[in-house]
DSSP file (Angstrom, degrees, kcal/mol; ACC not computed):
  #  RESIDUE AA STRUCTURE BP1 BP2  ACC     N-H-->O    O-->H-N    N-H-->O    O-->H-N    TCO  KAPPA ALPHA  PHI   PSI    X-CA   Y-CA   Z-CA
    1    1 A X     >        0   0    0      0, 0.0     4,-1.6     0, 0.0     3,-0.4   0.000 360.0 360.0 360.0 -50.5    0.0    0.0    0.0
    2    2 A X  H  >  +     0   0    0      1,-0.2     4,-3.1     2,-0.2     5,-0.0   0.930 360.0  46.7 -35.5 -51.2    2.9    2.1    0.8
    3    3 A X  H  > S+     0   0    0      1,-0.3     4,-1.3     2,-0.2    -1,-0.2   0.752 115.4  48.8 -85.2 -12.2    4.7    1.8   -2.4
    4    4 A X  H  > S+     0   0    0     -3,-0.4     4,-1.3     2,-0.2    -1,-0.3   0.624 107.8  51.6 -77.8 -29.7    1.1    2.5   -4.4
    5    5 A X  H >X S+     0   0    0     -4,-1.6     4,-2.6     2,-0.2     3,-2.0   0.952 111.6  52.7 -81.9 -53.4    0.3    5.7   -2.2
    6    6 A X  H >< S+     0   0    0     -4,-3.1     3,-3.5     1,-0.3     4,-0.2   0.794 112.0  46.0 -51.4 -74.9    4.5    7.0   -3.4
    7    7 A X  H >< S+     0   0    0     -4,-1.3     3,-1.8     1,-0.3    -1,-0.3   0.537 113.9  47.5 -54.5 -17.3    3.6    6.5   -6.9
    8    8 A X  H XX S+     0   0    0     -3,-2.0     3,-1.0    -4,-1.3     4,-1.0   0.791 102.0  61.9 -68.0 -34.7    0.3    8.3   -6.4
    9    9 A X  T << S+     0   0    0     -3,-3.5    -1,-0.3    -4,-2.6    -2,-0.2   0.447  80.5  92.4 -72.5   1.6    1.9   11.0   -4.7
   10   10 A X  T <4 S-     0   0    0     -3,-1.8    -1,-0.2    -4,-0.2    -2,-0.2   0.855 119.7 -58.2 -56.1 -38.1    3.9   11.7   -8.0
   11   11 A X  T <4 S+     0   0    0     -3,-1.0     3,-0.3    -4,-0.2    -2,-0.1   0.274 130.2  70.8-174.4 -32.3    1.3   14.1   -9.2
   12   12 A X     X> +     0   0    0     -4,-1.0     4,-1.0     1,-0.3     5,-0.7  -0.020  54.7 129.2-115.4  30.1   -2.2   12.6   -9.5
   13   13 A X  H  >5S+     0   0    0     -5,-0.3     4,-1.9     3,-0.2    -1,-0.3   0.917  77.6  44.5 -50.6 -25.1   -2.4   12.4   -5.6
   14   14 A X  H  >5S+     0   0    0     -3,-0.3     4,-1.8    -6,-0.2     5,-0.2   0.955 117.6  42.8 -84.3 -57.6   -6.1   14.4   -6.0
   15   15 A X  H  >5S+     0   0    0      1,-0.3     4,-0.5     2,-0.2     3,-0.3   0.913 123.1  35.6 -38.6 -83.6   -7.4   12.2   -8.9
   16   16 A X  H  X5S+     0   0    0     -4,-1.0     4,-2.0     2,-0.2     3,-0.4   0.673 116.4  68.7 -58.1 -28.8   -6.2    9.0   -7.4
   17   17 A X  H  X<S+     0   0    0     -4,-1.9     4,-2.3    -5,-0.7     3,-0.3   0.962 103.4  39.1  -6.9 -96.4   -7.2   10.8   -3.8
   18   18 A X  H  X S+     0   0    0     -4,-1.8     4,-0.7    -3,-0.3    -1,-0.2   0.241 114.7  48.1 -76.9  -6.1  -10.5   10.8   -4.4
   19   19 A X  H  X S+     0   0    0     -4,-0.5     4,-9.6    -3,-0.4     5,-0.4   0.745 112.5  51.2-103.6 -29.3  -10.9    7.6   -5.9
   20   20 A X  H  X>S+     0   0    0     -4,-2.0     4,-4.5    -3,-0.3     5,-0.9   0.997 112.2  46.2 -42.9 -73.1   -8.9    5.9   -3.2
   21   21 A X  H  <5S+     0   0    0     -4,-2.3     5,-0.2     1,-0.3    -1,-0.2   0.849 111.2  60.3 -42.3 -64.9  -11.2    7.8   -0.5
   22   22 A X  H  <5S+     0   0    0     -4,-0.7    -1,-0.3     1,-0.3    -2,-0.2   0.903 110.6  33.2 -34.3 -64.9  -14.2    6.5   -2.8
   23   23 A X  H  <5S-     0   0    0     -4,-9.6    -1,-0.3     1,-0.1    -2,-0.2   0.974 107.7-131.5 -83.5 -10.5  -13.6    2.6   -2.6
   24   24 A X  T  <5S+     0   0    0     -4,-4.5    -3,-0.2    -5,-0.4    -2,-0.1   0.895  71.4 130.3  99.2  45.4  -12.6    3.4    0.6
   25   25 A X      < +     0   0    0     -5,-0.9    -4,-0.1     0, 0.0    -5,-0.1   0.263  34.9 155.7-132.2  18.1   -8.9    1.3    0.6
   26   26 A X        -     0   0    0     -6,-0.4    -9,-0.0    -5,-0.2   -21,-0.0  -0.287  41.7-144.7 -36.3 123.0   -7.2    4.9    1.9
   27   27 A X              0   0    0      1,-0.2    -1,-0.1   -26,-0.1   -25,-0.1   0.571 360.0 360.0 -58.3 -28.9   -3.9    3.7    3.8
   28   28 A X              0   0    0      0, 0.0    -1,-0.2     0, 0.0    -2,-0.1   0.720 360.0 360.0 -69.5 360.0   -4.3    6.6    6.5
C-alpha cells in the first residue's frame, strides 16, 4: 500500500485521492 500511495503522490495524488477515499482502501 505504501509503495502504491509514493507512486500516487507523484502528481495525481487528488485524482487517485479521491478515488482511493471513494472505494474506501485509503492507507491513513
Amino acid at each position: 500500500a505504501k509503495d502504491a500511495f509514493a507512486v500516487v503522490m507523484t502528481g495525481e495524488t487528488a485524482k487517485y485521492g479521491n478515488i482511493i477515499l471513494k472505494k474506501g482502501v485509503t492507507p491513513c
